[in-house]
C-alpha positions in Angstrom: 76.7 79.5 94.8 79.6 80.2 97.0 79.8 80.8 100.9 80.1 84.3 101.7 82.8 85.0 104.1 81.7 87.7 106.9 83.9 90.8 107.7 83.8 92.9 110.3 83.7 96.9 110.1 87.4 96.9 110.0 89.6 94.7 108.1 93.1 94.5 107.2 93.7 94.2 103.9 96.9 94.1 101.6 98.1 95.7 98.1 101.1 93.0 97.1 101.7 94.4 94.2 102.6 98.1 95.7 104.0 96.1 99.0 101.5 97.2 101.8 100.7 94.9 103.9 97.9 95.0 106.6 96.4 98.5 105.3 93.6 99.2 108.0 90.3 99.5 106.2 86.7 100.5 107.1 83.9 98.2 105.6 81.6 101.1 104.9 78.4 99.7 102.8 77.1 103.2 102.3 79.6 103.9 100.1 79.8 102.7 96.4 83.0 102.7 95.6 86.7 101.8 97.5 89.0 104.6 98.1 92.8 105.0 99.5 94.6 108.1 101.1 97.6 109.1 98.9 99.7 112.0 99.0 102.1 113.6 96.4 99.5 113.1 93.5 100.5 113.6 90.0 98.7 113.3 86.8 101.5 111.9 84.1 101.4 111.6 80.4 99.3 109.2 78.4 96.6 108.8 81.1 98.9 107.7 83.9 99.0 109.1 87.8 101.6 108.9 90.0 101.2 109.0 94.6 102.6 108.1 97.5 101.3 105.4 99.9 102.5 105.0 103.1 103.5 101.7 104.3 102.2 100.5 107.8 104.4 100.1 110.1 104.3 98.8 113.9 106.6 101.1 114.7 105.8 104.2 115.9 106.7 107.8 114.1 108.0 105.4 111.4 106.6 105.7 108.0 107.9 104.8 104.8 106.1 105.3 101.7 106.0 103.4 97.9 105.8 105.5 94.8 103.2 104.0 92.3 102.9 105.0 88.5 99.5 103.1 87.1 97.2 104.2 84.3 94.1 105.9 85.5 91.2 103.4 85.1 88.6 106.4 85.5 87.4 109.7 86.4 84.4 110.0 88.2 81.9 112.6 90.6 81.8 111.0 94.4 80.0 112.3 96.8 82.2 112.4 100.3 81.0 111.9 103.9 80.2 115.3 104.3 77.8 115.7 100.9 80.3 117.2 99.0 80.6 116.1 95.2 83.9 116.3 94.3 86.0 114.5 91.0 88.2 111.7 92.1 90.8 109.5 90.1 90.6 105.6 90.4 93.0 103.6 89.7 92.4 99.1 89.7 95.0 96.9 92.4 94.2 93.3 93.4 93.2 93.4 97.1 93.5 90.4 98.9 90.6 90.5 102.0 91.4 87.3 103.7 91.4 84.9 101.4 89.9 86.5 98.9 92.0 88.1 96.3 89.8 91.3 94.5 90.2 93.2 91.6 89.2 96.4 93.4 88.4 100.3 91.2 90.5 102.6 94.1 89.4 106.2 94.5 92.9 108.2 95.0 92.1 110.7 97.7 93.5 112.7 101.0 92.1 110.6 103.8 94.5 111.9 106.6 91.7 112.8 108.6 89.8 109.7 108.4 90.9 107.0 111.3 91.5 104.6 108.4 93.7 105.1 105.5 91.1 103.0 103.1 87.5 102.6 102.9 86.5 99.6 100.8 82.7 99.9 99.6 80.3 97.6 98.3 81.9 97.3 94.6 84.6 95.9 96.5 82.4 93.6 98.5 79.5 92.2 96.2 79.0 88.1 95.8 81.9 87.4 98.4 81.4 89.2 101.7 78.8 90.0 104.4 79.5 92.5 106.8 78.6 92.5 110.6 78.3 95.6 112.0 79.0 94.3 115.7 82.3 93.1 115.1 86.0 93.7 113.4 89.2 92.1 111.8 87.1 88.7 111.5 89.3 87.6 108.9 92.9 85.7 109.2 95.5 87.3 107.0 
């Protein structure tokens, strides 16, 4: 059985593989399933989809953004903070949380008016992390 690392409500977290670093994410164990805000969302042939992420940046009124082309991993109902059921795209990255490098299902989706760009949810979670509610960004990157 392995020790369980414990996370506060907000961690960073990064995407290597699209280059973000240090993505601001809500631990939110209401929620099923991890999602991301992207913008500039495109379905492409043979099953693919195509958004922008923007990169973090210390600097203020910066922002860059990566293009990422991946193959849809699903299409599925979620039900959003306000009850509404709605169809989302996911798409699978490895997330590293601290130490910890995940195989995460992402929910592509317009967060901009959400504090934090990415919610990770218990999928993302399960047999490696507890969560304490009274603290955040427990974990060294």
């Amino acid at each position: 059985m392995r020790k369980k690392l414990v996370l506060g409500t907000i961690e960073a977290v990064d995407i290597a593989a699209w280059g973000l670093f240090g993505v601001a994410a809500r631990v939110d164990t209401g929620a099923e399933t991890s999602a991301l805000h992207v913008e500039n969302l495109a379905r492409l042939p043979g099953s693919r989809v195509s958004f922008d992420v923007r990169v973090p940046s210390r600097a203020p009124r910066r922002s860059a953004t990566v293009r990422v082309v991946l193959p849809v991993a699903r299409r599925g109902q979620v039900r959003s903070s306000n009850g509404a059921l709605g169809t989302r795209l996911f798409v699978v990255a490895r997330v590293q949380i601290g130490p910890v490098l995940r195989r995460v299902e992402i929910g592509l989706v317009d967060r901009r008016r959400m504090t934090y760009p990415m919610l990770l949810g218990r999928s993302a979670l399960a047999g490696y992390f507890l969560v304490d509610p009274g603290r955040e960004s427990v974990l060294e990157r």
